[in-house]
TIPA-309730 format. One line per 8 residues: their letters; for each residue x, y, z of C-alpha. Coordinates in pm, whole numbers, plus 50000, padded with zeros to 5 digits. Layout:
BEGIN
A) X,Y,Z  ...
end
This chain:
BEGIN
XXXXXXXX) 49208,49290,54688  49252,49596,54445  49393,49833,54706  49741,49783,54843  49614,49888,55222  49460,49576,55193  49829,49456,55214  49898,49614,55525
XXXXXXXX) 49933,49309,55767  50200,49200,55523  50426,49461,55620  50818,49399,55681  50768,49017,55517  51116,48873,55414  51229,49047,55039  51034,48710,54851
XXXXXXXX) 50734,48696,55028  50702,49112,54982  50812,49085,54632  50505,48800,54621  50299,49023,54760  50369,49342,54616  50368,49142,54255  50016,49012,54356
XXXXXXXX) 49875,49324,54455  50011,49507,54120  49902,49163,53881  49500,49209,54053  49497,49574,53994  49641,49528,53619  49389,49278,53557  49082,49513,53692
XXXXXXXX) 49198,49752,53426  49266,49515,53190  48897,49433,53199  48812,49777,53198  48974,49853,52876  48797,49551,52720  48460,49709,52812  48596,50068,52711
XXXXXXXX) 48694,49890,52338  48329,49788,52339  48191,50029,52447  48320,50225,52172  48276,49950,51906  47884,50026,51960  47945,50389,51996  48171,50347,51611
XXXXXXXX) 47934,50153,51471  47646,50377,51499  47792,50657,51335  47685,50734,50993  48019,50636,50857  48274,50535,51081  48582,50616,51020  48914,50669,51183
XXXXXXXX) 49040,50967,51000  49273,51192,51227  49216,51522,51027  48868,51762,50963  48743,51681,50607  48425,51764,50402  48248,51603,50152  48321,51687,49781
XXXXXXXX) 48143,51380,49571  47879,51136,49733  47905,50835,49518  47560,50717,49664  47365,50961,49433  47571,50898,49114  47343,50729,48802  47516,50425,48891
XXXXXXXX) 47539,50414,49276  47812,50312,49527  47859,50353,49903  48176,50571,49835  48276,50938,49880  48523,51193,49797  48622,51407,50076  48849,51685,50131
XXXXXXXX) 49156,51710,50394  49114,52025,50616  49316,52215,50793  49275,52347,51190  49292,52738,51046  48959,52695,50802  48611,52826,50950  48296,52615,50940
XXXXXXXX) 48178,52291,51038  48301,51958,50894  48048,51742,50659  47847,51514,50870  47671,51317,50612  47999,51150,50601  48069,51125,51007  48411,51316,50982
XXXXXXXX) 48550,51420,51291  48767,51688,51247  49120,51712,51489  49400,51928,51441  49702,51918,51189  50025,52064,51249  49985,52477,51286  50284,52500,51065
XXXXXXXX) 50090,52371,50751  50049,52548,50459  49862,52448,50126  50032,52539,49817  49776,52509,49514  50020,52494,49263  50143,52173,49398  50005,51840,49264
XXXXXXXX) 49706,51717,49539  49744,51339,49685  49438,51148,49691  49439,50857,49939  49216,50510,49849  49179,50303,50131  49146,49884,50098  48763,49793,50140
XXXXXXXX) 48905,49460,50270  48665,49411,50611  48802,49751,50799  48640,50056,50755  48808,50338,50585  49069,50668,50764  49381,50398,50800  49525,50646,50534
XXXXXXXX) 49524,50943,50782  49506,50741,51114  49757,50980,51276  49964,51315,51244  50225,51119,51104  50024,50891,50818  50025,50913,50477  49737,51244,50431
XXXXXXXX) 49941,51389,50729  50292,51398,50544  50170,51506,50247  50038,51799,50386  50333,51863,50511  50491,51863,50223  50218,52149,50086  50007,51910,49888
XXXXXXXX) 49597,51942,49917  49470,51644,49994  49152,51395,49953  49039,51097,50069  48846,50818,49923  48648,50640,50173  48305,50437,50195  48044,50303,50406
XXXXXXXX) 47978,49971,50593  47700,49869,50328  47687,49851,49980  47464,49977,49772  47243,49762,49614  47353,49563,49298  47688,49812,49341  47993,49624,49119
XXXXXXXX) 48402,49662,49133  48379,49845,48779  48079,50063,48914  48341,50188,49176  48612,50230,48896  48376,50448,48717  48302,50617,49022  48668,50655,49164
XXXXXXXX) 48731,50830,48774  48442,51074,48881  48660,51158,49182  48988,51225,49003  48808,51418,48723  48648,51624,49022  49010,51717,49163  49162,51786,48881
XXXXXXXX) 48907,52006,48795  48918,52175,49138  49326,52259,49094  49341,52339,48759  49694,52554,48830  49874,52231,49015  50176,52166,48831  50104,51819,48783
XXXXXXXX) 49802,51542,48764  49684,51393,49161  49945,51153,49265  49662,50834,49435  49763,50665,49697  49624,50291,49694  49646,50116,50032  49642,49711,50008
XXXXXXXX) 49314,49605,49831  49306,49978,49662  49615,49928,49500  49477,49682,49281  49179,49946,49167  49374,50203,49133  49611,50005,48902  49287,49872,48678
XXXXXXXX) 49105,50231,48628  49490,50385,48559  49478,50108,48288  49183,50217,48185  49193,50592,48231  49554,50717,48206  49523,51051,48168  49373,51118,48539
XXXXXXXX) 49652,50987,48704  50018,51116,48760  50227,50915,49031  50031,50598,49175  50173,50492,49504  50028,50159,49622  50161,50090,49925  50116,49701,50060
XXXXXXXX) 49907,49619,49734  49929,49257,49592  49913,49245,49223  50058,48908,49146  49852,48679,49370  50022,48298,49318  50348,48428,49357  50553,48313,49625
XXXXXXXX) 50842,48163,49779  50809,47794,49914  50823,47760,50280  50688,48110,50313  50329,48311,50276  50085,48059,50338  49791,48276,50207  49787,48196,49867
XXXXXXXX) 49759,47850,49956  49372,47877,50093  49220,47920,49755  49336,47562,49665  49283,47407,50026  48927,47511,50001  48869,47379,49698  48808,47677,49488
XXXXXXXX) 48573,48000,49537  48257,47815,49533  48279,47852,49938  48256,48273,49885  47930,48176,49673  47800,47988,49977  47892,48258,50241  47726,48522,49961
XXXXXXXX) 47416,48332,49976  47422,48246,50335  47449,48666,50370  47129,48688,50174  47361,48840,49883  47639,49006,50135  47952,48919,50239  48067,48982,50622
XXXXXXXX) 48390,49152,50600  48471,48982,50970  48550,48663,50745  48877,48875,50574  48960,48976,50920  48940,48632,51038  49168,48525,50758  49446,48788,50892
XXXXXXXX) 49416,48657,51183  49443,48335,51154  49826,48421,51019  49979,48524,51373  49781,48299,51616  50054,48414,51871  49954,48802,51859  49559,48688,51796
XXXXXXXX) 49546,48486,52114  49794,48594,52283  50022,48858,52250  49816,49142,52185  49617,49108,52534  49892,49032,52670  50087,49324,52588  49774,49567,52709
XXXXXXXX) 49750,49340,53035  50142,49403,53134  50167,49763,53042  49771,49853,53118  49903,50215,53249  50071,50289,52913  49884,50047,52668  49576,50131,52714
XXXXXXXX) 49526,50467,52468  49712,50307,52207  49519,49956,52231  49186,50185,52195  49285,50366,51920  49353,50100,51706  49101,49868,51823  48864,50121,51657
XXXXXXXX) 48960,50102,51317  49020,49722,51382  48706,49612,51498  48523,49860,51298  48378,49584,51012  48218,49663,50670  48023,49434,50394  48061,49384,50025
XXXXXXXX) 47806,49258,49835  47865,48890,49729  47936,48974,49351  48182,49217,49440  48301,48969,49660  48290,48705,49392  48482,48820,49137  48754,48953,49376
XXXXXXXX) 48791,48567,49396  48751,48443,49061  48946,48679,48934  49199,48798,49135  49275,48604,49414  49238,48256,49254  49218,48360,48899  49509,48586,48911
XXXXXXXX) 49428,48768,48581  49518,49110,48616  49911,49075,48572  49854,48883,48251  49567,49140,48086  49309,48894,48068  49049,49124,48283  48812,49251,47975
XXXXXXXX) 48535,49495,48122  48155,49471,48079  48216,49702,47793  48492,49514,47636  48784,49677,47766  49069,49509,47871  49285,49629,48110  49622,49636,48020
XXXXXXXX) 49851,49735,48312  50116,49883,48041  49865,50140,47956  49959,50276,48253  50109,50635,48202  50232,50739,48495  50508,50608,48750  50424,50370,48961
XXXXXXXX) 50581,50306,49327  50514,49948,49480  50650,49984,49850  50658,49670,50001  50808,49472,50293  51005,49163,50321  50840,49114,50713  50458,49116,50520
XXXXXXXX) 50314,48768,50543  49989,48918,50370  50181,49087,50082  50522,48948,50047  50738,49119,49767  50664,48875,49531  50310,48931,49502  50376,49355,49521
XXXXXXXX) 50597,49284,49200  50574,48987,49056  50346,49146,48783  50605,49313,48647  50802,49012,48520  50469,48875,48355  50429,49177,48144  50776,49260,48063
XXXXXXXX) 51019,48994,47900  51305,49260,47851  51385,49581,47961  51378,49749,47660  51015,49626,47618  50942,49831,47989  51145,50145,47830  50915,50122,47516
XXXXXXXX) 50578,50143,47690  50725,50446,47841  50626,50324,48200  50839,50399,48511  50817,50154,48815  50994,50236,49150  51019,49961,49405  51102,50039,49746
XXXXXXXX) 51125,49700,49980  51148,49755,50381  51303,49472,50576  51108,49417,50895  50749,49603,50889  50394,49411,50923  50126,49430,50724  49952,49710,50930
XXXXXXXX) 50299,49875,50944  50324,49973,50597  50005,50239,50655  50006,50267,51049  50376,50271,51162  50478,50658,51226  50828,50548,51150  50724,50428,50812
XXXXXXXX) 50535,50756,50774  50817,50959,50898  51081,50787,50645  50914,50601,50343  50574,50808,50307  50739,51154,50401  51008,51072,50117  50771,51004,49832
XXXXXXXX) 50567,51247,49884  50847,51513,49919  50995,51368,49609  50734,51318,49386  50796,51532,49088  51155,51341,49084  50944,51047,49082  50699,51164,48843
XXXXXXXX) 51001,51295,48597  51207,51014,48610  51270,50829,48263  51151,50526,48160  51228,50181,48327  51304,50011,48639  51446,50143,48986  51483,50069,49330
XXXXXXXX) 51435,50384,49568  51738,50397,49831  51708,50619,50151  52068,50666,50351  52017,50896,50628  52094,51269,50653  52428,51321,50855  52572,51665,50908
XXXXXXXX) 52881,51613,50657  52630,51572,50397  52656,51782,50082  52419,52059,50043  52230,51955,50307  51950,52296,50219  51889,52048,49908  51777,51760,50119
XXXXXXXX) 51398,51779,50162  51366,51517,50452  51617,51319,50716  51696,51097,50477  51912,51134,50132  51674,50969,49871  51812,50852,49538  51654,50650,49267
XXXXXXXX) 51891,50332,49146  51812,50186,48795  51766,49790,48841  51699,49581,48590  51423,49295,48525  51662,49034,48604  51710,49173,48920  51358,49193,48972
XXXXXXXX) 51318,48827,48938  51608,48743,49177  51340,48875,49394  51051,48713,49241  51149,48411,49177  50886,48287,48859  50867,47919,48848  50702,47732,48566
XXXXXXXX) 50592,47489,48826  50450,47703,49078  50229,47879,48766  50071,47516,48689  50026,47434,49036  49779,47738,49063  49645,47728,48698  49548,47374,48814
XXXXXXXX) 49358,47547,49165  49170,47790,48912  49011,47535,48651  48936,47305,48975  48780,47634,49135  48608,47709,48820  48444,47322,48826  48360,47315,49203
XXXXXXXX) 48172,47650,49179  47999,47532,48846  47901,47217,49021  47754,47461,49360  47571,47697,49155  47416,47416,48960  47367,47121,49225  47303,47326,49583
XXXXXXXX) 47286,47677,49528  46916,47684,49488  46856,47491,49811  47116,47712,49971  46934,48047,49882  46584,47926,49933  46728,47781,50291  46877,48159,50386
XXXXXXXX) 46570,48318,50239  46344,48069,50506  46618,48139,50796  46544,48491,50723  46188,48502,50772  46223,48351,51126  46537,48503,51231  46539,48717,51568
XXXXXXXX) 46534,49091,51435  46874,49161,51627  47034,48852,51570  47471,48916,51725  47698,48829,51479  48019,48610,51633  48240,48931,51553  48036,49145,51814
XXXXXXXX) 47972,48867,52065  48280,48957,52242  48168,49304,52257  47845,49246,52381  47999,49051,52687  48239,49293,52778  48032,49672,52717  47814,49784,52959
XXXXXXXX) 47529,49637,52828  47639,49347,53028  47530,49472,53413  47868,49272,53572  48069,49553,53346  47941,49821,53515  48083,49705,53835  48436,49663,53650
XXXXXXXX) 48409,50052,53558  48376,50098,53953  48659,49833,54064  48839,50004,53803  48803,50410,53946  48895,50278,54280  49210,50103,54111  49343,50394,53947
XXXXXXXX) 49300,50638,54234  49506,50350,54456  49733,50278,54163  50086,50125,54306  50288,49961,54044  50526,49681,54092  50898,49750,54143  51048,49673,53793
XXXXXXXX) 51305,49499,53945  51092,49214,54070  51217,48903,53976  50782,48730,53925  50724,49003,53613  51087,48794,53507  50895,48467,53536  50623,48701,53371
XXXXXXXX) 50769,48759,53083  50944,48422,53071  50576,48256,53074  50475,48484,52792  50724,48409,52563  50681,48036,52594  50340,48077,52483  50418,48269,52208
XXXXXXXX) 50705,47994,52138  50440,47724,52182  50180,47915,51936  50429,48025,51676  50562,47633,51683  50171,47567,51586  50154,47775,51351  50438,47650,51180
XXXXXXXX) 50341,47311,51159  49973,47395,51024  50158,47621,50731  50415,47350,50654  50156,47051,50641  49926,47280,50479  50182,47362,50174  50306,46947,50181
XXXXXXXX) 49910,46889,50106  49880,47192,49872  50180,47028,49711  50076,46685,49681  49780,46738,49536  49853,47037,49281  50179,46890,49163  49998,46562,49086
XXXXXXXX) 50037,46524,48670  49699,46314,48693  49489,46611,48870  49646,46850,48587  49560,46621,48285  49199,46601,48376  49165,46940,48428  49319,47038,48070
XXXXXXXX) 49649,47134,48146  49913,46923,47931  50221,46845,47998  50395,46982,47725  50236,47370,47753  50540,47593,47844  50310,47845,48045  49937,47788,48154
XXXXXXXX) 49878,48169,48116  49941,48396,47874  50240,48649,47928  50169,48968,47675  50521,49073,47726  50592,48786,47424  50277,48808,47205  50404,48935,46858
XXXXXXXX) 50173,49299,46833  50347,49361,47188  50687,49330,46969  50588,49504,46700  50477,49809,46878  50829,49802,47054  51009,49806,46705  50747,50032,46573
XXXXXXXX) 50821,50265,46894  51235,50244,46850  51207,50365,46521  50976,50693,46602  51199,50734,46849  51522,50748,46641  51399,50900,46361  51406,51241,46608
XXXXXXXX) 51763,51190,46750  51938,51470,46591  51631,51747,46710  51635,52015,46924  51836,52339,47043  51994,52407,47373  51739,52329,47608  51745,51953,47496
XXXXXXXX) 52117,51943,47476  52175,52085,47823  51904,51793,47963  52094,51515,47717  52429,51640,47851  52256,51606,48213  52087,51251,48119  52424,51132,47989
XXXXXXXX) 52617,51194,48359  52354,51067,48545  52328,50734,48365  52714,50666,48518  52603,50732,48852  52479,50545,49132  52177,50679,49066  51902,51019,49039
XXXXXXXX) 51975,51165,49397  51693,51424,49512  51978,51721,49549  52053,51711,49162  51702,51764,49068  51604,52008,49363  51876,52189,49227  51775,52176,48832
XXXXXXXX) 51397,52274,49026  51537,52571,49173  51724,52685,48854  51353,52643,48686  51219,52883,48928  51469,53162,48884  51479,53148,48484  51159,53055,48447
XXXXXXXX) 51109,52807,48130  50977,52458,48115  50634,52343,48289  50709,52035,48449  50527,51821,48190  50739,51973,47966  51032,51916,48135  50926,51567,48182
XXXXXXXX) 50860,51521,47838  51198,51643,47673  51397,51449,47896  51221,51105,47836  51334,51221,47487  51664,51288,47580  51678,50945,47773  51563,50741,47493
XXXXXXXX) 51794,50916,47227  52107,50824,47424  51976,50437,47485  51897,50416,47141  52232,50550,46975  52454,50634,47231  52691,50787,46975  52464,50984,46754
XXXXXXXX) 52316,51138,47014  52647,51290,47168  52768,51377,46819  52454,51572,46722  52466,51808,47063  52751,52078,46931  52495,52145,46603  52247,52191,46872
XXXXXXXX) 52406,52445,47074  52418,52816,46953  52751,52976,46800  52774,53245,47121  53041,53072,47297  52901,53316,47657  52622,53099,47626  52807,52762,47556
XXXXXXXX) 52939,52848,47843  52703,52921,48058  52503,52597,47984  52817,52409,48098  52804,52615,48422  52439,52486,48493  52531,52129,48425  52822,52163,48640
XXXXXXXX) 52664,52308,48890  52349,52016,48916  52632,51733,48882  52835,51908,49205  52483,51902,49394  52570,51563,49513  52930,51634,49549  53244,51597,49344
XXXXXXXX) 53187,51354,49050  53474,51060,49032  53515,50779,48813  53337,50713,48484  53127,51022,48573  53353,51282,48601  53516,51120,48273  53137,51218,48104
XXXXXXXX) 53107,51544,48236  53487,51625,48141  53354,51534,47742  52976,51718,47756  53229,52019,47836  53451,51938,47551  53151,51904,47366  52968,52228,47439
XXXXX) 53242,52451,47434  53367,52280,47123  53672,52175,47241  53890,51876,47074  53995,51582,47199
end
């Protein structure tokens, strides 16, 4: 039935019945590969799954730090980003294949190295460097050395989330020690789940970090729009996080990370059940690579133990503590995200159902109340928001790594440089008219808008109403797993512990029981890989005119109508119950919440030391306004233009970089440092601060004059100023050649 000779009788048949047959013929043989790419996919799920650490890492690495034999142990590891030109064999202790990267690579030590964290959330680690064009892939590109921060599928014993905080510090410590002539700390990269540890240990350690990127990360996890991202709903549904205990002690003190898969899932029933087979089914003779590729990293599972697992819950998820500084460490620390040093990018993506924006940002608008109080911690936060991408498509999509990824990384000192406060990264595309095009580092014209907190929570959308709903889930949560650990957990853990004894040593998990039916451990498959040789060497596609893969794709798309209609009617009744029962005034009263209490959380953007420092930090700040010589009145003069613009456009500073590098001068942690200066002298006294630059400036009117030429020429970089910023670069002239008005 596979080979179209068996057709043959059915020669010169009317155009419907041939189109019948000929769609037959092509439907059988699609199916017979089909099948033989399931068994493929399992085949090399086993084949993954044996390796020592699986990964699915595109590039050659080799193992720097093995977080296994620190004094505190965890199944992580620090590994270094090769490229195809260097000799010798990559580390195997770690399983990293090594492939090759673009020929036309070259390192440049001096440049800041990008360390990469993947998300420990059920997946095993490489989704970071997945392909050429990934995150590791376009900073190299961009001449940065790069690491990797990956792990294996099992814990180690007793391992906790601040043992890996401790032991991601011993990473950054290690690479900064390795490049001690890179002008600048490691920008990390924190993918989903990361981004939230990355975010804690820069709270905690500051001065190992320069840019954080965290790409996809929620930070703010009951924020939400009604109507929309069901997700944060389950916590509540389920009655708290005494159901993680139970699937911790059910694990014999692990926690399967199939069950977060599951939970992703069960968000796009459509593509779970549907859609994805059925796009490898239609286009088998083009799918088929692809489907395998990902399928690695997707089926590739890893555990947590159940106290990592635990308090991921408690106090993240369901507690959501970490935007309001209420985490305090073992050692009594608290983390404090506006301890946080360095610029921060949150790229997010309005099509994420797993990390809307409001959960990437929202924590912003519970730490800040004003902007001036964001200025005055002397933090920088960049938000970039896509409008269609997935989940997934934030770290896999090469378009995303092409635009997004190959922007930040080729702009990172701008980012790392830029003054205090809030802005929204804009990319317009390159076009041919563009000015000084030799100053535009990608296909795409980057600049840097300054946005302000209210426009943050246009976005956000805080409601007091939504904050009790949740505050009521995480007292509730905090009862129902009081009452499990004290009423059934014993039985529970003395139940596993008997299973144990008695269970069957290779006991299939329901995650691999698809894979054991379709690999070749199943005799029937074997026959498939036969059926399937014969099929490809016979291989006769369907016209793609004929009118049945019409009806095809007509019957497709009303299952996917019919599963997405499902879905939508689980999420809405789902939120109505959520609603109801949350919302109730009784259920809030007896769990302590009263009616009068503005916010159920703290916010330490309002608490009276957090105002105090401000007013403390205003005054330092002023006190200095009048200091410095030309260098700080060329970068005030500079600071002063830009803040009419639209914006900080990459040409302007690539141009103020290359003037660096011909004159020599300022480090770029100088530089940083005198324009933050600069920045906060002209916010603080606008006036003073232009009426003190002439007693700056030296007598030698040549020099004057030259200054004004350098400002001149960054301002033209992005083309002829107009408007109210031409009118400020028309009076720093006046001012530094000491003209009147």
């Amino acid at each position: 039935m596979t080979d179209p000779k068996a057709f043959s009788l059915f020669q010169d048949l009317p155009a419907p019945a041939q189109q019948t047959v000929d769609y037959w013929a092509d439907s059988w043989q699609r199916t017979i590969l089909f099948w033989d790419t399931l068994r493929r996919r399992s085949n090399q799920y086993f084949a993954h799954k044996a390796k020592a650490v699986p990964n699915v890492l595109h590039f050659g690495a080799e193992l720097v730090l093995d977080g296994r034999t620190f004094e505190r142990p965890v199944n992580y590891g620090l590994v270094r980003i090769k490229l195809p030109e260097e000799t010798g064999k990559p580390a195997t202790k770690y399983g990293l294949v090594r492939t090759n990267q673009p020929e036309e690579t070259r390192i440049d030590l001096q440049k800041r190295p990008f360390v990469v964290v993947d998300p420990r959330a059920g997946h095993g680690p490489g989704i970071g460097g997945f392909k050429a064009d990934s995150e590791l892939g376009v900073a190299m590109r961009a001449g940065h050395p790069c690491y990797f921060v990956g792990f294996t599928p099992d814990p180690m014993p007793g391992q906790t989330i601040e043992d890996i905080m401790r032991a991601e510090a011993k990473f950054l410590e290690k690479v900064i020690e390795l490049h001690p002539d890179a002008e600048g700390k490691p920008c990390v990269i924190g993918n989903c789940q990361a981004g939230w540890a990355v975010m804690m240990l820069a709270a905690t350690r500051p001065e190992l970090f320069g840019p954080i990127i965290i790409p996809g990360s929620p930070l703010s996890y009951w924020a939400g729009v009604e109507g929309q991202n069901p997700m944060r709903y389950t916590g509540g549904l389920l009655g708290g996080s005494w159901l993680t205990a139970l699937a911790g002690d059910l694990g014999h003190g692990k926690f399967d990370g199939a069950n977060l898969v599951g939970n992703f899932e069960n968000l796009n029933p459509a593509n779970t059940y549907w859609t994805k087979n059925y796009d490898l089914w239609s286009n088998v003779d083009t799918e088929s690579e692809r489907f395998l590729e990902f399928e690695t990293w997707w089926g590739g599972h890893v555990n947590l133990n159940a106290e990592e697992m635990q308090w991921i819950v408690d106090q993240l998820f369901i507690g959501n503590r970490l935007a309001t500084a209420e985490i305090v460490t073992s050692d009594g620390v608290r983390i404090d995200l506006r301890n946080i040093r360095s610029p921060i990018l949150c790229f997010c993506s309005k099509g994420d159902n797993i990390t809307p924006p409001q959960q990437a940002l929202g924590w912003i608008v519970d730490l800040y109340e004003k902007d001036d109080d964001l200025r005055a911690c002397g933090q920088t936060i960049v938000y970039a928001i896509h409008e269609t991408i997935g989940h997934l498509g934030i770290f896999v999509s090469g378009g995303v790594a092409r635009k997004e990824h190959q922007e930040f990384a080729s702009n990172i000192d701008l980012i790392d440089v830029l003054p205090p406060g809030l802005y929204e990264a804009v990319m317009t595309p390159k076009t041919a008219d563009a000015v000084n095009p030799d100053l535009i580092g990608g296909d795409w014209i980057v600049r840097f808008e300054s946005r302000s907190l209210a426009d943050l929570r246009a976005i956000v959308r805080p409601s007091p109403e939504n904050e009790r709903r949740f505050a009521t889930v995480r007292r509730v949560s905090e009862i129902n797993l009081g009452l499990y650990r004290t009423l059934f957990q014993p039985f529970v853990q003395a139940f596993a512990k008997a299973e144990a004894i008695v269970e069957p040593p290779h006991r299939i998990k329901p995650a691999e029981l698809p894979h054991m039916l379709f690999s070749d451990r199943n005799p029937l498959m074997q026959q498939i890989a036969k059926l399937a040789e014969q099929v490809r060497e016979q291989r006769q596609a369907v016209a793609p005119d004929n009118p049945l893969l019409q009806w095809q794709a007509m019957i497709s798309d009303g299952m996917i109508a019919a599963l997405d209609g499902w879905r939508d009617l689980r999420d809405r009744s789902l939120e109505q119950i959520f609603l109801a029962i949350y919302s109730a005034p009784l259920l809030q009263a007896l769990v302590g919440l009263q009616a009068s209490d503005e916010s159920p959380r703290r916010h330490p953007g309002v608490e009276p030391e957090q105002i105090a420092f401000i007013h403390q930090r205003m005054a330092e700040l002023k006190a200095h306004i009048t200091e410095g010589g030309i260098r700080e009145a060329v970068i005030r003069g500079l600071v002063y233009i830009g803040m009419a613009g639209p914006g900080v456009d990459e040409r302007a500073f690539n141009e103020l970089r290359q003037m660096r590098a011909e004159h020599g001068g300022l480090t770029l942690e100088e530089f940083k440092r005198v324009l933050r200066e600069q920045f906060f002298a002209l916010l603080l006294d606008r006036n003073e601060a232009l009426a003190a630059i002439p007693s700056m400036l030296p007598a030698d009117p040549a020099v004057r004059a030259e200054a004004i030429k350098r400002i001149r020429q960054v301002v033209l970089a992005v083309g002829e100023p107009a408007g109210e910023r031409a009118e400020r670069l028309a009076e720093i002239e006046r001012l530094f050649l000491g003209e009147a008005d």
